[in-house]
N, C-alpha and C positions, 0 to 999 in steps of 0.2 A: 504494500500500500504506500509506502513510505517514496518506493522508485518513481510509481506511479506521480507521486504527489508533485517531483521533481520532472516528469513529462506531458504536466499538463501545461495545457498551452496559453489558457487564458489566464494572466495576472492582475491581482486586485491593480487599479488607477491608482497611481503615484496622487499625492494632494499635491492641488495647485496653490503653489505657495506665493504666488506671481503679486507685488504689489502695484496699483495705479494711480495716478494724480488725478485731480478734480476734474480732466477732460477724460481717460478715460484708458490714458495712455501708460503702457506698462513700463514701469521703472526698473532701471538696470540694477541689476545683483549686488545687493550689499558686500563690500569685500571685509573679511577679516582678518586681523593682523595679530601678529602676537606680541609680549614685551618687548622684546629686540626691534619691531617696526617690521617684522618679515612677514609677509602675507602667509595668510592657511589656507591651503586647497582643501573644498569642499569632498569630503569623502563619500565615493558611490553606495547606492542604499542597494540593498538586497532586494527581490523582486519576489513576495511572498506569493502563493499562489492558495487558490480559497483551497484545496484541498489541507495544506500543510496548515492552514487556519483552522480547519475543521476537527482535522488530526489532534490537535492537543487541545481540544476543548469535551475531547471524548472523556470519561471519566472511567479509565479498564478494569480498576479495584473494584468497581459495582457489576462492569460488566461481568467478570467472572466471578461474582459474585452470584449472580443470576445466572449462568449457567452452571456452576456447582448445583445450586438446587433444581434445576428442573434434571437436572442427572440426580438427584440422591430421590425425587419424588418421583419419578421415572422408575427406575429400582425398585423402589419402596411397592411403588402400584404393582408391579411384576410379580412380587411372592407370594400375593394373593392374602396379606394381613387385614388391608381395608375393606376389602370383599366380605371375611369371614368375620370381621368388625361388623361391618355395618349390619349381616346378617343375624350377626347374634344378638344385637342392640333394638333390631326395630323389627324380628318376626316375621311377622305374616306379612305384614306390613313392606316391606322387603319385596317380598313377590309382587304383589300386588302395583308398588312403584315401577317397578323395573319391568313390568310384564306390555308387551305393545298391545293397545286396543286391537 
């Protein structure tokens, strides 16, 4: 999933960070300098793609959490305890639910 997340093709839109003057007109790039007076090159941002967004918004401690139990209630159902539960708890009463008109 992870590969995949890296050959999708569609990437969230960069924000436009673009500022304009009272006509309308976009202003040139603020430059920044450092103490010495030396200019800093703006460093390239990474191009997140929604999957790789989505990916770690997953929460996997719950997901397998939920699949542990429907594997232990799964099992459970298969020995045939709930069956002979529910049989011995409600009777006749038993047939009569489980029977098709």
């Amino acid at each position: 999933m992870v590969i995949n997340a890296y050959k999708h093709q569609h990437y969230d839109p960069r924000p436009d960070n673009t500022e304009y003057d009272a006509e309308g007109n976009a202003l040139p790039v603020k430059k920044m300098y450092d103490m010495d007076g030396n200019e800093i090159e703006p460093e390239e941002e990474e191009l997140i793609t929604e999957s790789e967004t989505t990916l770690t918004e997953v929460d996997y401690g719950l997901l397998l959490l939920f699949m542990g139990q429907f594997l232990l209630i799964g099992s459970f159902d298969d020995t045939g305890v709930p069956q002979a539960f529910f049989a011995f708890t409600m009777g006749d009463c038993a047939d009569q639910m489980t029977s098709v008109p």
